[in-house]
N, C-alpha and C positions, 0 to 999 in steps of 0.2 A: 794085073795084080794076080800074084798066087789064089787059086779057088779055096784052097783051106784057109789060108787069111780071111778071105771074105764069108765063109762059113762061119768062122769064128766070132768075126766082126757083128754077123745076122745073129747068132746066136745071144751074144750078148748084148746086142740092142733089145733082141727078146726079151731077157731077165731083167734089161734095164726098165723097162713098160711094163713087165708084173709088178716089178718093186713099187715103180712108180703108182701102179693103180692102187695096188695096196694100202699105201703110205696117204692117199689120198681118202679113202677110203675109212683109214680109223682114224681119220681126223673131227672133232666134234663138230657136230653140226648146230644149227642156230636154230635149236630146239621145233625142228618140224613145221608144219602147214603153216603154224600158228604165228610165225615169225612174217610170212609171205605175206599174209594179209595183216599185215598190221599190228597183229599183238607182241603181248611180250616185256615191251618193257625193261629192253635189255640198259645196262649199267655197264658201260667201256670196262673192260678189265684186263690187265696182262696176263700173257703166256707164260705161261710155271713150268721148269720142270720137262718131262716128256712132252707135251705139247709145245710146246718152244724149239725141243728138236726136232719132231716129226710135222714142224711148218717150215725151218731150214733146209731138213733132207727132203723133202717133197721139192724144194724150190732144186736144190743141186741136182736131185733126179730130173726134172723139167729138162733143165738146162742140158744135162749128159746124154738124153735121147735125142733135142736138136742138134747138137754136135755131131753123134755118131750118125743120125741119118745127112747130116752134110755131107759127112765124110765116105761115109757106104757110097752115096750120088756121086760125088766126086771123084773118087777110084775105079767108080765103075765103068765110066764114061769113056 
């Protein structure tokens, strides 16, 4: 395989794993410590809105890192 191809390919598995943490990252959380141990009291509710897509793109981001690292292993070999 061409080495700029596979540069390009690292590169963008790069931004693919920022995106990814990121996206992970401003997801809400289940309101801190207090959920760990037991409290809380939470009440099942749906995703609205931005949150409903930033649980889809987290999921596609997932996904598009294991592909691309199959495929980086795979041409390289």
């Amino acid at each position: 395989m061409d080495q700029n191809i596979l540069n390009g390919m690292l590169i963008g598995q790069v931004v693919l794993c920022v995106l990814l943490v990121i996206s992970i990252l401003m997801q809400n959380r289940a309101e801190g410590l207090g959920q760990m141990f037991g409290g809380g009291g939470e009440i099942f509710r749906t995703r609205r809105g931005f949150e409903n897509f930033l649980y889809y793109a987290t999921i596609v981001l997932a996904v598009l890192v294991a592909v691309m690292s199959i495929v980086i292993v795979k041409f390289t070999q």
